[in-house]
N, C-alpha and C positions, 0 to 999 in steps of 0.2 A: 676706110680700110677694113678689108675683109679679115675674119678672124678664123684661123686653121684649128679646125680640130685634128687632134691625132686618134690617129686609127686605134682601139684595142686591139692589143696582142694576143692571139687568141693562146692558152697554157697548153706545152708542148708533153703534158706530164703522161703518162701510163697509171690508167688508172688501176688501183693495186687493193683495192677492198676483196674481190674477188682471187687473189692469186693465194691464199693461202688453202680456199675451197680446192682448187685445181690442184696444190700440191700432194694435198691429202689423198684424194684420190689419185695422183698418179703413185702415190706412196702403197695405197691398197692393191691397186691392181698389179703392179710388181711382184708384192709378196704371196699373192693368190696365186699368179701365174709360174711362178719359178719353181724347178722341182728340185729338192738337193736326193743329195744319191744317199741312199741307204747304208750305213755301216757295215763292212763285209767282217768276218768272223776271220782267224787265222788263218793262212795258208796250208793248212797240213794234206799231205796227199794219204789219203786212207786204201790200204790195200783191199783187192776183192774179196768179198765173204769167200771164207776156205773151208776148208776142215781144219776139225781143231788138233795141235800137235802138243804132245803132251813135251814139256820143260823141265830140266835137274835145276833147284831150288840153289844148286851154286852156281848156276848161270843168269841170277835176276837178282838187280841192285832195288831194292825195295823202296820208295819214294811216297813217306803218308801225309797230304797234305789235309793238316785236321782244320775242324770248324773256326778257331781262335788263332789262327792263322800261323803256327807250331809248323815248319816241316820236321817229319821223323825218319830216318834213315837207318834202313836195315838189311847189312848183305848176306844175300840166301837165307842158308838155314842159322845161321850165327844168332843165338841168343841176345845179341847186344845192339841195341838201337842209339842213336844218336840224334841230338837235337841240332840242326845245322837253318841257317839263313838260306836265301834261296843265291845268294852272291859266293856261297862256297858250295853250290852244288856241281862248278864246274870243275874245282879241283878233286872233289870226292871222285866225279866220275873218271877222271885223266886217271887218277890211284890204281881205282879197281877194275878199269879199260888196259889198263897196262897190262895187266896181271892175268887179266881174262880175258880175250878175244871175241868170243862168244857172249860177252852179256849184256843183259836186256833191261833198260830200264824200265820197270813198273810203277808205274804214277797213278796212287789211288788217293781218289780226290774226296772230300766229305762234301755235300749238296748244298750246305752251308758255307762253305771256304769262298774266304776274297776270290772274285773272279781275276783282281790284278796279280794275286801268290800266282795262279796256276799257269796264267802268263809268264810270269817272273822264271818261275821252276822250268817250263820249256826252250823260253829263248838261253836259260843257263846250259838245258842240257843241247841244246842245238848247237849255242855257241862249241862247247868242249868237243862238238864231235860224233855226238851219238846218233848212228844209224838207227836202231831197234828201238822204238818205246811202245810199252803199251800203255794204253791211259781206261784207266776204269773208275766209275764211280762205286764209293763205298754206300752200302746200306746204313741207315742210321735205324 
């Protein structure tokens, strides 16, 4: 009687020593090759350089956003300043928008101030309505 050997099964496996190499590198070349977009800056449309027109100081709601992140509010020529959050800058302006037709907010920023305040103060005064701002930085 003849005696059967069985065939070996040859291993049907994937060999996987190498696929962690392969990952890596397609991990690299993804990140090298992808480009992300740049951060854009506000939306504000800036008017053309003009001439300069001179303003009655009761026509400008004065807006100081200081270094320690303080807004101070001061209308026209009025001696009296006010410390307000940037979350009641929409009603200060609705007040003195009412009242005056003509006026302009001025938004003087210190070069130190949260870049998020000065955010903060514009979309409050967009929200409320204001056509006219002007924004200038302060000298320190």
């Amino acid at each position: 009687m003849a005696v059967m050997r069985r065939k070996k099964r040859t291993d049907s496996e994937i060999p996987t020593a190498s696929m962690a190499d392969i990952a890596f590198l397609l991990l690299i070349f993804f990140l090298t090759t992808t480009v992300f977009d740049e951060e854009k800056g506000l939306p504000i449309v800036l008017p053309e350089a003009a001439e300069t027109i001179e303003v009655s100081q009761k026509n400008i709601l004065h807006l100081i956003v200081q270094a320690d992140g303080v807004i101070r509010v001061k209308a026209g020529e009025s001696p009296q300043e006010q410390t307000v959050s940037a979350n009641d800058l929409g009603a200060i302006w609705r007040i003195n928008a009412a009242q005056n037709e003509n006026l302009i907010a001025a938004v003087n920023t210190s070069p130190n101030a949260p870049y998020r305040l000065m955010i903060d103060v514009l979309d409050a005064l967009q929200t409320a309505g204001a056509q006219k701002i002007s924004l200038q930085l302060l000298e320190e």
